[in-house]
C-alpha positions in Angstrom: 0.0 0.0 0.0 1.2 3.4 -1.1 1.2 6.0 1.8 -1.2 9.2 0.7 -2.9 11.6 2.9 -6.3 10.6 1.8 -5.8 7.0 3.0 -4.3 8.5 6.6 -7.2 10.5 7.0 -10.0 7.7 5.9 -7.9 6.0 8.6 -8.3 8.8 11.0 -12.1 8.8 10.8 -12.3 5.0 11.3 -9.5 4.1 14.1 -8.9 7.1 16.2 -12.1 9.6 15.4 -11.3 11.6 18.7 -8.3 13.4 15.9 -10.6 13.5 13.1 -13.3 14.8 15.2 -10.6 17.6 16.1 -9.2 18.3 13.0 -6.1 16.7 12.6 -5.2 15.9 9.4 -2.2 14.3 7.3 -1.0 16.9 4.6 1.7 15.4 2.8 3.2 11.9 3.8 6.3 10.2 2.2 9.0 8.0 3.4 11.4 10.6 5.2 8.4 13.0 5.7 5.2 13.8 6.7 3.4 17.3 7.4 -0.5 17.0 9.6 -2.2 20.5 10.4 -5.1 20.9 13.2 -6.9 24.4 12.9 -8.1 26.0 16.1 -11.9 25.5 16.8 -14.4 25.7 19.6 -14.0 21.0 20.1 -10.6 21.5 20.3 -9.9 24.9 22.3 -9.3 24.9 26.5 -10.3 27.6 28.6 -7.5 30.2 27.4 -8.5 30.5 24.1 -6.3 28.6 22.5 -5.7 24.9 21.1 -5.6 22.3 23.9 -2.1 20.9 24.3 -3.8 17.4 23.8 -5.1 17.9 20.2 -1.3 19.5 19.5 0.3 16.0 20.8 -2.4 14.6 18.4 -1.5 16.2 15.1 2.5 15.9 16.7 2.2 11.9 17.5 0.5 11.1 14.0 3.1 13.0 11.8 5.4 10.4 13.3 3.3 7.8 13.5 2.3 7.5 10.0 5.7 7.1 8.8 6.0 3.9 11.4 2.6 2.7 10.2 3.9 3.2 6.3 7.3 1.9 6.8 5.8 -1.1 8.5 3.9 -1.7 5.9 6.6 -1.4 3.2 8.2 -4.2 5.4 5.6 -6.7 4.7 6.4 -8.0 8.2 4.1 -7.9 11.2 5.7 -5.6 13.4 4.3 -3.7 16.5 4.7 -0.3 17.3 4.0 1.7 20.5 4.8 5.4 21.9 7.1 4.5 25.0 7.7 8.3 26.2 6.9 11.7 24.6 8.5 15.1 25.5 7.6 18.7 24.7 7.9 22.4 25.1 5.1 24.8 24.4 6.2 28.2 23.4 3.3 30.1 22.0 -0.3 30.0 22.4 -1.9 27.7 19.5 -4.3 30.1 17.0 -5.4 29.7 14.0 -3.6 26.6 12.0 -0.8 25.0 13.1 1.4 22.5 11.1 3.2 19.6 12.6 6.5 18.5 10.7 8.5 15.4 11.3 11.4 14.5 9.0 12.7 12.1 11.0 11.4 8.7 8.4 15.4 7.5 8.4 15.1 6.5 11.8 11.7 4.3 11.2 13.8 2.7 8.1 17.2 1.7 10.1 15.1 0.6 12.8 12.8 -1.9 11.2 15.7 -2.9 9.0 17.7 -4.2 12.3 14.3 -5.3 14.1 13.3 -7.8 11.0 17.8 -8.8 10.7 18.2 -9.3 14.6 14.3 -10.3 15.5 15.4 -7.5 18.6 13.1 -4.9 19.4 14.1 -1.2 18.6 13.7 2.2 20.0 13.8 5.4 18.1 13.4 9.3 18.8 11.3 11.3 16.2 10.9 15.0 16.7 7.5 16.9 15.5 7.9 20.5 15.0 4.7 22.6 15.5 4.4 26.0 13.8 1.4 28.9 13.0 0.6 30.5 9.8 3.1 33.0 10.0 5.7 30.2 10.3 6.3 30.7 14.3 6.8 27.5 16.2 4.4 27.0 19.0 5.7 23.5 20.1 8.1 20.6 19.7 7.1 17.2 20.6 9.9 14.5 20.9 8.1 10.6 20.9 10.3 7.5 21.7 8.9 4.2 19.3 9.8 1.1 20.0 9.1 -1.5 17.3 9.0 -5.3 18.1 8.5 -8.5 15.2 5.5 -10.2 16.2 5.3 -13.5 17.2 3.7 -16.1 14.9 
């Protein structure tokens, strides 16, 4: 299966609809990269008018995420994946739309590459940049993976 946005979203809406429901969407997606936005609404907004630091680690974790997901399933392996820890630093108030960049996909590759030759799980940081319209950054998420080859 070809990563595309469309087929991230579709999969949005049917496996975690709490992001969809928000408005997290995947933008671009390709093996090294992958842009989601989230605009700021009234479902998504905490009591200091601005975006809920929840629905930011939502758009942050998937632009990561759905390079694991694709890579995995370049692999043709069954591999598992899991968020172990997550950092981040909040510098701005959320407004408007804010776009979540991770071009961290080399790390998803070498890891699943020595998961599938050593049959070892693998841990990975990938970093999620969070920026408004005019291009300032408003947060930076850090997630650890881990990837594991599951047993038949």
């Amino acid at each position: 299966m070809k990563m595309s946005p469309g087929k991230f979203n579709s999969f949005l809406f049917l496996k975690l609809p709490s992001a969809w429901i928000c408005g997290v969407r995947v933008q671009q997606i390709n093996n090294q990269r992958c842009e989601t936005s989230v605009k700021h609404r009234w479902i998504n907004q905490n009591p200091f008018n601005s975006m809920y630091f929840a629905v930011q680690a939502m758009a942050a974790e998937l632009s990561t995420g759905a390079m694991v997901i694709g890579h995995i399933e370049e692999s043709g392996r069954k591999i598992s994946m899991l968020v172990a820890q997550n950092k981040a630093v909040f510098s701005k108030k959320a407004t408007g739309k804010i776009s979540f960049v991770c071009d961290n996909g080399q790390f998803v590759a070498e890891a699943i590459s020595k998961t599938i030759e050593t049959g070892e799980g693998q841990t990975f940081w990938m970093k999620s940049v969070g920026v408004n319209e005019d291009g300032v950054e408003v947060s930076v998420f850090d997630f650890e993976w881990t990837v594991k080859l599951k047993s038949k």
